[in-house]
C-alpha positions in Angstrom: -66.1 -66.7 -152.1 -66.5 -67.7 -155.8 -63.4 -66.6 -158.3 -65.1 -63.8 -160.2 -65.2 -61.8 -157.1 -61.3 -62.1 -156.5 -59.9 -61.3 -160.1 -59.9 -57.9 -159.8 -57.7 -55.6 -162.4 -53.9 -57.1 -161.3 -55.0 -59.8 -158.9 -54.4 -63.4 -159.5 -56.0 -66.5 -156.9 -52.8 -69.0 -156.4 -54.6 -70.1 -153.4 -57.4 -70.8 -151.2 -56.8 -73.9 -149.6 -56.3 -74.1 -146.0 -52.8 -74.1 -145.1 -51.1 -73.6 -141.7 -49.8 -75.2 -138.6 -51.8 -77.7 -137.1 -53.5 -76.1 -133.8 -54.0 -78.1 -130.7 -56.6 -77.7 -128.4 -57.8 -74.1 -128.1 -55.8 -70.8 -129.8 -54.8 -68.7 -127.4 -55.9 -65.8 -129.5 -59.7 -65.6 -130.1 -60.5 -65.4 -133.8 -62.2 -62.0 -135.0 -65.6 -62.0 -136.6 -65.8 -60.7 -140.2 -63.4 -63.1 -141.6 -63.6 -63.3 -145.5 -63.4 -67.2 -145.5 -64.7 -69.0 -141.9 -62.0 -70.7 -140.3 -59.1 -68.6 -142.9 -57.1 -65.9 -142.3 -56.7 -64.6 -145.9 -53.5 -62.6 -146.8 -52.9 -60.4 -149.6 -49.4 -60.9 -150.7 -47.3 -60.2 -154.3 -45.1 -63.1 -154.4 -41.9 -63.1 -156.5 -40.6 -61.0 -153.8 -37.9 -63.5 -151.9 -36.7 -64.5 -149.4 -39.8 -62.8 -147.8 -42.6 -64.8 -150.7 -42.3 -66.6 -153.1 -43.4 -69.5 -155.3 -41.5 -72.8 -155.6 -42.1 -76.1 -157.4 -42.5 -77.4 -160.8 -46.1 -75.4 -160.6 -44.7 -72.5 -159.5 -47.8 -72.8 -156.7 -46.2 -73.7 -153.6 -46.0 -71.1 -151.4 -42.4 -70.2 -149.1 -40.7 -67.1 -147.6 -40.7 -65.3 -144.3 -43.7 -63.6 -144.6 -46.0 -66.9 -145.6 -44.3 -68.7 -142.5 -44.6 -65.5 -140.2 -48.3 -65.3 -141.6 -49.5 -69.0 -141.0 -47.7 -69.0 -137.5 -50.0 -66.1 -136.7 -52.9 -67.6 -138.1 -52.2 -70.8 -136.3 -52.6 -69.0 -133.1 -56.0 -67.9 -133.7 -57.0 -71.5 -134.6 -57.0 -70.6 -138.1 -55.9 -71.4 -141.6 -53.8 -69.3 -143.5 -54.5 -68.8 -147.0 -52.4 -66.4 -149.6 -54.1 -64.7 -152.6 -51.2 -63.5 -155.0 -51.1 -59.8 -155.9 -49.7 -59.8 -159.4 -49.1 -55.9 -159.2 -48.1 -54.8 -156.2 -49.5 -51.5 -157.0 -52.7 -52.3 -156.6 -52.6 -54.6 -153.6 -54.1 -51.6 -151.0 -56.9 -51.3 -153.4 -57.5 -55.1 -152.8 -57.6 -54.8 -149.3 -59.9 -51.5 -149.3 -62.5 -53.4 -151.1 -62.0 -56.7 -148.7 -61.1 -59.2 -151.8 -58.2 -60.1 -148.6 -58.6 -59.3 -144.5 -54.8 -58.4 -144.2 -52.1 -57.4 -146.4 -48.5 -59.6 -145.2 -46.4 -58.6 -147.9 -42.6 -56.8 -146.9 -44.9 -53.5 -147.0 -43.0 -50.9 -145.6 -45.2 -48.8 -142.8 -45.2 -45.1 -143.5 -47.1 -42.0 -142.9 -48.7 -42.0 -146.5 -50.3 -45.4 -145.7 -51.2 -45.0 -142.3 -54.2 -42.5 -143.1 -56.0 -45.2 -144.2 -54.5 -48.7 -142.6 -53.5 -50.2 -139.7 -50.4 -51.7 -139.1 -48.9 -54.8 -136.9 -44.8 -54.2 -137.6 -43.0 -57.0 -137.9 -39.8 -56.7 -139.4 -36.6 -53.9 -140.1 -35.8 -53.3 -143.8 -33.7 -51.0 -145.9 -33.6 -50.5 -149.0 -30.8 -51.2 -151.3 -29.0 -50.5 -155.1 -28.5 -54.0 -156.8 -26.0 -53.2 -159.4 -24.1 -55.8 -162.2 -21.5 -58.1 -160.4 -18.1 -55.8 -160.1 -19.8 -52.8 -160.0 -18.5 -51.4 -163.6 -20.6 -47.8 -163.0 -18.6 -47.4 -159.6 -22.3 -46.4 -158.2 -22.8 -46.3 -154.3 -25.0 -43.9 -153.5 -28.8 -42.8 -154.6 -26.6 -39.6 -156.1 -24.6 -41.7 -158.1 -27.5 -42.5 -160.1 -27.7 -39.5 -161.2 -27.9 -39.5 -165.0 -28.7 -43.0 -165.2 -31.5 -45.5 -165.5 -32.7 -47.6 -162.7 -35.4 -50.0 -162.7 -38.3 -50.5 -159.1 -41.1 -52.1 -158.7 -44.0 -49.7 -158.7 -45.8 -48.7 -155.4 -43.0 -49.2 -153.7 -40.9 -47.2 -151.0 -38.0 -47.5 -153.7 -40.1 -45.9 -156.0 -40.8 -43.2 -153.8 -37.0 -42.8 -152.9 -36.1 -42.5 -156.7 -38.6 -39.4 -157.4 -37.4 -38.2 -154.3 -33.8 -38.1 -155.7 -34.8 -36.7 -158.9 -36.4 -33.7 -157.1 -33.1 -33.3 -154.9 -31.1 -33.7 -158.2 -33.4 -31.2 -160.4 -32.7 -28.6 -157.4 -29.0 -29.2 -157.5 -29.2 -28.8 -161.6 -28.0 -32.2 -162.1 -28.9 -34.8 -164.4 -32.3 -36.6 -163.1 -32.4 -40.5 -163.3 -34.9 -42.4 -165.9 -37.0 -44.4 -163.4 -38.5 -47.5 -165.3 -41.3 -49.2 -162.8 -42.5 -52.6 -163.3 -45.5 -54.2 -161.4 -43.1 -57.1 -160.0 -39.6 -57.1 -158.3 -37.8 -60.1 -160.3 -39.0 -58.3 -163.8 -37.2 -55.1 -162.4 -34.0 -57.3 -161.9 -34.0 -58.8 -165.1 -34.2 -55.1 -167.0 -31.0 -55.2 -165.1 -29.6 -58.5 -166.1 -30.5 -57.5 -169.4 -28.7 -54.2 -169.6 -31.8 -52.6 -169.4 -31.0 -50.7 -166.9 -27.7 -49.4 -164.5 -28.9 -50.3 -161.0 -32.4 -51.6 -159.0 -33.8 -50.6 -156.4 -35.3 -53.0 -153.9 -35.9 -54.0 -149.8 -32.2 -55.3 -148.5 -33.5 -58.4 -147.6 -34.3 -58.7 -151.2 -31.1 -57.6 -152.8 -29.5 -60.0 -150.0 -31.1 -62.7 -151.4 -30.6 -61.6 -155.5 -26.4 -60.7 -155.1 -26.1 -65.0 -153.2 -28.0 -66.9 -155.1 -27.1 -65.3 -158.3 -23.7 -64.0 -157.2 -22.4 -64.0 -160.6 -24.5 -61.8 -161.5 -25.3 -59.1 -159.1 -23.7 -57.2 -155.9 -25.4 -54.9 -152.8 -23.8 -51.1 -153.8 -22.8 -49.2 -151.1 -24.8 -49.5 -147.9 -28.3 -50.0 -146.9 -30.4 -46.8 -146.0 -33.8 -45.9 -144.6 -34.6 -48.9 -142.7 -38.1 -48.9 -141.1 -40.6 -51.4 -140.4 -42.4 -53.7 -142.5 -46.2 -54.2 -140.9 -48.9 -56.4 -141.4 -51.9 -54.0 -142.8 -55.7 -54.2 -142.3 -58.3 -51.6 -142.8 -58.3 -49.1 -139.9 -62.0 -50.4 -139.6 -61.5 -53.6 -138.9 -60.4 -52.8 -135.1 -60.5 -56.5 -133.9 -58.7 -57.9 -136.8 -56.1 -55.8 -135.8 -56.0 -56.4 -132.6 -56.2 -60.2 -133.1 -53.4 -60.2 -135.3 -51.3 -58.1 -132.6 -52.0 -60.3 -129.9 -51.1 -63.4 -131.7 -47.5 -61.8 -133.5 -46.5 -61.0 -130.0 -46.7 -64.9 -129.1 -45.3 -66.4 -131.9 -42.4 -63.6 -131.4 -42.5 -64.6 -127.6 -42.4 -68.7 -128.1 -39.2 -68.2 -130.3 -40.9 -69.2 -133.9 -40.1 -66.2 -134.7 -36.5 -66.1 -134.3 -36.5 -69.6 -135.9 -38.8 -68.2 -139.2 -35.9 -65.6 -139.4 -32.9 -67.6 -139.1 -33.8 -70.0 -141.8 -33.9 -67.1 -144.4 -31.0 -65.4 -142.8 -33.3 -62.5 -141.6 -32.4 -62.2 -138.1 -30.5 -58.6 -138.7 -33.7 -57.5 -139.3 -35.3 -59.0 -136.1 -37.7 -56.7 -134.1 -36.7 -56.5 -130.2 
């Protein structure tokens, strides 16, 4: 597949190059035909999202998190390579997928009604989402109706995003003060309108804010408590029936063999662990 065909408006190639476990002897799971890339499963994912992706390294192209691991462990099982395209604006990564520039989407993508009209989804993980606010709280905030009045900062396309206008329809109702809702195509710019008084509070997946209030706990805290957990899922066009089922069959061994739980302990995920 030659580079004009992936740099579509908001998507940016880190990576094609093989990279996954190595497989011994045959894969349990039978690789589906249609692939993008022979021998490569090819995942659409918007790093800068940790713990679940990210880039690391002087580069800034080596590729970490839960989701990479999760997604090269199932691509392992099918014999294949596991390669990451990064989706600069996470706005537009379903458009990527609709028009096959990816085969999957593995990317902390919450499943909901809205997106299941029109893809298929392997869940794979429980998330809330969360407020990040400045370290010590100074606005007191702790709910979604605290905001009220003020100005958070999301990452577009989001089911923060969503929440947010949702909140300002429940606060117009109530003739309260609606918040200013600044969107941003990636997560760590929304932090840093934050960190830059930008803004009052973010809004973000609680894995996510887990990660931002310890390694920068100078800086920021979790307010109040998580809410609206639901599944992330693994996403691929309801067409492609034996993708879908591929990547089924071969989640539900890496979950069974215990990498799963392992993937998830080493980024301190395991709360959100599906049974």
């Amino acid at each position: 597949m030659k580079l004009t065909r992936l740099m579509i408006a908001g998507i940016a190639l880190v990576s094609l190059l093989p990279f996954s476990a190595a497989v011994h002897g045959a894969a349990p799971v039978a690789p589906p035909p249609g692939l993008l890339t022979s021998g490569t499963l090819t995942f659409g994912t918007n790093f800068g999202y940790p713990p679940m992706e990210e880039l690391i390294g002087k580069s800034g192209t080596i590729q970490s998190g839960a989701d990479v691991e999760i997604g090269r462990a199932i691509a392992a099982k099918m014999g294949l390579h596991a390669a990451f395209i990064n989706i600069t604006d996470f706005g537009v990564i379903i458009t990527g997928l609709q028009s096959h520039h990816f085969d999957a989407i593995i990317s902390a993508m919450n499943i909901t009604s809205g997106r299941e009209k029109t893809l298929s989804f392997v869940p794979y993980f429980n998330a809330g989402q969360s407020i990040v606010v400045k370290k010590g709280n100074p606005q007191h905030i702790q709910t979604l109706a605290d905001l009220s009045g003020k100005t958070i900062s999301v990452q577009s396309g989001t089911v923060e995003f969503a929440s947010a206008n949702a909140e300002n329809a429940v606060l117009k109702k109530q003739g309260k003060p609606q918040m200013s809702i600044k969107s941003y195509g990636e997560d760590a710019i929304a932090l840093q309108q934050l960190a830059r008084g930008r803004t009052d509070a973010e809004l973000t997946d609680y894995p996510v804010a887990v990660y931002d209030s310890t390694q920068f706990a100078n800086m920021y805290q979790i307010a109040g408590q998580q809410w609206g957990a639901t599944p992330y899922g693994i996403a691929v066009n309801k067409s492609d029936t034996a993708l879908y089922k591929a990547i089924a069959a071969a989640f539900n061994i890496v979950k069974g063999d215990g990498e799963y739980a392992k993937i998830l302990v080493k980024y301190d995920l395991s709360q959100g662990a599906l049974k």
